[in-house]
C-alpha positions in Angstrom: -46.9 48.4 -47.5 -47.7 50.1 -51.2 -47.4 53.8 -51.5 -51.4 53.4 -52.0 -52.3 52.2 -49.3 -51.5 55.5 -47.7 -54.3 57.1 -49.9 -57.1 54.8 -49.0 -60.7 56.2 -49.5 -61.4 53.4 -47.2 -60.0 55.6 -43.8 -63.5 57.1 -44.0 -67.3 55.7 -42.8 -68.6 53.4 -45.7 -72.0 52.7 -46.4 -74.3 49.8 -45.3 -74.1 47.5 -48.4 -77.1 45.5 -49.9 -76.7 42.0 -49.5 -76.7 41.2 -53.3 -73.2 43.5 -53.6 -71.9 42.3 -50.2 -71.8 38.6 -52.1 -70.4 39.8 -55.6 -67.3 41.2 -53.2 -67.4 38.5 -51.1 -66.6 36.0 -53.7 -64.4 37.4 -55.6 -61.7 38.0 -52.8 -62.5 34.8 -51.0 -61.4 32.6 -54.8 -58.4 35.6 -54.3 -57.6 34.8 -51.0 -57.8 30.8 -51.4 -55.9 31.0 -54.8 -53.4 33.8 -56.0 -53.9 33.2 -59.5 -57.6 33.9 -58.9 -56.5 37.6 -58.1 -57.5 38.6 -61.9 -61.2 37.8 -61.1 -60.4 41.5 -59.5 -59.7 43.1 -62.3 -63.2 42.7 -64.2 -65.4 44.4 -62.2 -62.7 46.9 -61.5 -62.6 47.9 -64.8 -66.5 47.3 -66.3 -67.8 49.2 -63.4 -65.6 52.6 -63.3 -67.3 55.6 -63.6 -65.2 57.1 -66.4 -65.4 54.0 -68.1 -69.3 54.2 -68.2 -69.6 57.8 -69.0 -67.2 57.0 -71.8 -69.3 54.0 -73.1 -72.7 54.3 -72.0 -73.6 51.9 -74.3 -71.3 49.4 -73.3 -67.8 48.8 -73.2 -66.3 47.3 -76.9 -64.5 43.8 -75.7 -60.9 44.7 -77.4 -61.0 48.0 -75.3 -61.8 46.0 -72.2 -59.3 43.6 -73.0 -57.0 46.8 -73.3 -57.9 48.5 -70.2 -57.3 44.8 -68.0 -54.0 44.3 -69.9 -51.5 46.1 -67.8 -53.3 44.9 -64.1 -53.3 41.5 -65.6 -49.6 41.8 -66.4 -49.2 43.1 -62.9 -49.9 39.5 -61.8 -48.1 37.4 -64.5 -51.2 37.3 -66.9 -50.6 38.2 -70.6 -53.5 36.4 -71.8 -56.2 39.2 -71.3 -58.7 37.2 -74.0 -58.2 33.8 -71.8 -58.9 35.5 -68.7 -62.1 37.1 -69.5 -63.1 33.6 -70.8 -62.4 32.6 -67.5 -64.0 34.8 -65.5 -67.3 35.1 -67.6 -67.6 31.2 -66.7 -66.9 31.7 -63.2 -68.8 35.2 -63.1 -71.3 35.5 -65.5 -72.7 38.2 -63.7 -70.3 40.6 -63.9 -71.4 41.7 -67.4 -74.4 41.7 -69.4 -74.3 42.5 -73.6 -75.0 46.2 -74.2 -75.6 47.8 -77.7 -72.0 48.9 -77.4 -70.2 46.1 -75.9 -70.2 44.9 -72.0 -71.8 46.8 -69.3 -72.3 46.4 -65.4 -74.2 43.6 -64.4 -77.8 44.7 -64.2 -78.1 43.6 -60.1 -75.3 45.9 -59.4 -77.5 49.3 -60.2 -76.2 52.6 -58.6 -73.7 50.2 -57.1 -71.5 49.4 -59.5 -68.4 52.4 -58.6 -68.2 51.2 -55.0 -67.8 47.6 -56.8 -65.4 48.9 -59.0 -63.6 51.2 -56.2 -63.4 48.0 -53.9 -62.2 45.5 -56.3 -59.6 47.6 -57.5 -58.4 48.7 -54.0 -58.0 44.8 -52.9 -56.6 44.2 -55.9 -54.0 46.7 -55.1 -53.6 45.2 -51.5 -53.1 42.0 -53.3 -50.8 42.6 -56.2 -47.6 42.9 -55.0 -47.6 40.2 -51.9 -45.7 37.0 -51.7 -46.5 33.6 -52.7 -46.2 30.3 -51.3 -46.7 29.8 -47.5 -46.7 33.5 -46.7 -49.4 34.9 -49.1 -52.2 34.0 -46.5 -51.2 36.3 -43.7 -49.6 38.8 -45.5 -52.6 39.1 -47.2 -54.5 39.7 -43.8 -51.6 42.4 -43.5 -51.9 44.2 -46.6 -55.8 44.4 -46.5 -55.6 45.7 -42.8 -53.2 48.2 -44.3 -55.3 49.6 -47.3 -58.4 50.0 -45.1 -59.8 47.1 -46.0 -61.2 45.8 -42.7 -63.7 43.6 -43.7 -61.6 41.8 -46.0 -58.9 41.2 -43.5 -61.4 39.6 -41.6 -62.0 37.3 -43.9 -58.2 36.6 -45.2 -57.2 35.8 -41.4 -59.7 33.6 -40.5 -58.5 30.3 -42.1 -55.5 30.8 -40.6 -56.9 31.3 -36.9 -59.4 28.3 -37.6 -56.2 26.4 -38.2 -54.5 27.7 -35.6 -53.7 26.3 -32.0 -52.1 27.9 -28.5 -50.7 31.2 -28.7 -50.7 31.4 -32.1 -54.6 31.0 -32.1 -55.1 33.7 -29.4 -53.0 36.1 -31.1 -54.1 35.5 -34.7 -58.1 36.4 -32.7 -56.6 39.3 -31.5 -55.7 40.1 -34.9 -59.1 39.6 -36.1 -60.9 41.4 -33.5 -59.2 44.6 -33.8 -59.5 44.5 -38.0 -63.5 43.8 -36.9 -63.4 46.9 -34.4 -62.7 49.2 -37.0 -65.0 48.0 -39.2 -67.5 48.5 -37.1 -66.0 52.2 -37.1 -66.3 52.5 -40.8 -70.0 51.7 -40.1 -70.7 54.3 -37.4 -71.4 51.2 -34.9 -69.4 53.0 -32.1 -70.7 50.4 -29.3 -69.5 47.5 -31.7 -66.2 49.2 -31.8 -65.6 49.7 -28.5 -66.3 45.5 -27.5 -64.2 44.3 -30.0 -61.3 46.8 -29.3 -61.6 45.7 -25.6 -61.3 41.9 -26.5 -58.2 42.8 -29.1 -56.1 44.5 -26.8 -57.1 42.2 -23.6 -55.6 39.2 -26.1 -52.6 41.1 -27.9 -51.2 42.7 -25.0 -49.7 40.0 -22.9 -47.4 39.6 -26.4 -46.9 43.5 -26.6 -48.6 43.3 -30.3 -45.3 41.5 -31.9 -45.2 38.0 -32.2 -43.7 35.2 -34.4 -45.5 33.3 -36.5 -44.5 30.0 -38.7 -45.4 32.8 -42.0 -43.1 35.9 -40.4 -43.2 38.0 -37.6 -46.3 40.4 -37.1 -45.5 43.6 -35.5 -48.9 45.8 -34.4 -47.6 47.6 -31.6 -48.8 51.6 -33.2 -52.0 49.9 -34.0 -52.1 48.8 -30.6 -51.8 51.8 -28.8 -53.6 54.0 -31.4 -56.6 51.4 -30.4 -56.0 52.2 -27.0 -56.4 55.6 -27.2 -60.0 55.4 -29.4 -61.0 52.9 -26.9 -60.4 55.4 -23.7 -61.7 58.5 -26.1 -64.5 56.5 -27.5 -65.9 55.6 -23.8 -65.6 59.2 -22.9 -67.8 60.3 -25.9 -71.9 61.0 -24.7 -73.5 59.7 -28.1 -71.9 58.2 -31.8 -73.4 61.3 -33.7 -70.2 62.8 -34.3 -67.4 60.2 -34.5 -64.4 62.3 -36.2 -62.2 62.7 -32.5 -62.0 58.7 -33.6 -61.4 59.1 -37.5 -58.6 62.6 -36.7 -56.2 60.1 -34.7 -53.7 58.3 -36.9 -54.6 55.3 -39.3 -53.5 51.8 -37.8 -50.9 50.0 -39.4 -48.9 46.2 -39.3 -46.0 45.2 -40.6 -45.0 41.5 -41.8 -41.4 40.9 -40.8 
């Protein structure tokens, strides 16, 4: 687990996301999670769409200074071809960026939502970076996502795997997937949402005590079970979802990839 991930702004509720921004996300992680050399699709957005970056270049962002500011995440991965990978992405992506007087800017469809583009790209970028390759990147990267905050996303990174997936393996990996889910729901004040998908979690993780082997590592989510737990039991108590911080005040759940 990066030192980051202990700082996530993601531990937090988040906002209800247009459907337009919910896509340019979407398929940027889902190329990331399928691919690993498809992680510096991340970087783009992450960088057009900060909000120092704009209020630096209002008028767009010159295309040697973005090539600059992508160099050192790029390099992160194993990319040292900042000029190739902007070609590539622009094909894949064309829009991320639209021509400004100054250089690029935001896409035009992100409007007012273009930090929280840039703030979530660059936080599963981070979740992403530093993982294994080879037959291990797929879970772990259900791991590190869970771990940043990143709910949502870990949804999405474990699925495959469960849809592939048979016998225990297939329960647990749900479980998995159902708990990540329940605390999404969180981040999006859905407190009766929470609650089901906690319930079906635990009832599928517990026979295995939240630690089992898989053909990728061993999981171990025994904390995040009983931290679960003990929102479920406090969350059943509570009269009404106005006021959800008893939930957000107990610690953040964590796995581990053995």
């Amino acid at each position: 687990m990066s030192d980051d991930c202990n700082r996530t702004p993601f531990w937090q509720r988040q906002p209800l996301l247009p459907r337009a921004i919910q896509e340019v996300l979407r398929s940027r992680l889902e190329a990331a999670l399928a691919d690993p050399g498809a992680r510096e699709h991340l970087v783009w957005p992450t960088v057009l769409a900060a909000p120092r970056v704009r209020a630096d270049h209002p008028g767009g962002l010159p295309e040697p200074l973005l090539l600059n500011l992508a160099a050192r995440m790029l390099g992160a991965l194993g990319q040292h071809d900042p000029g190739g990978a902007w070609q590539r992405h622009r094909a894949a992506w064309p829009d991320t960026a639209d021509a400004g007087p100054g250089g690029w800017v935001p896409g035009a469809s992100w409007g007012a939502w273009g930090p929280l583009v840039s703030l979530r790209c660059g936080w599963q970028l981070a979740a992403l970076t530093p993982l294994p390759l080879g037959d291990r990147y797929p879970l772990a990267c259900g791991v590190s996502l869970f771990n940043h905050g990143l709910f949502h996303e870990c949804h999405d990174a474990l699925e495959p795997l469960w849809d592939r997936a048979t016998g225990d393996l297939r329960e647990q990996l749900q479980g998995l997937i159902l708990l990540a889910g329940g605390y999404h729901h969180l981040q999006q004040h859905n407190l009766s949402g929470a609650l089901a998908l906690w319930q079906e979690a635990l009832e599928r993780l517990r026979a295995c005590g939240g630690s089992f082997a898989t053909p990728w590592g061993e999981v171990r989510a025994e904390a995040a079970l009983d931290l679960t737990a003990r929102r479920l039991d406090q969350g059943r108590r509570m009269d009404d979802d106005t006021d959800l911080a008893p939930l957000w005040a107990l610690d953040r759940p964590t796995w581990e990839l053995a």
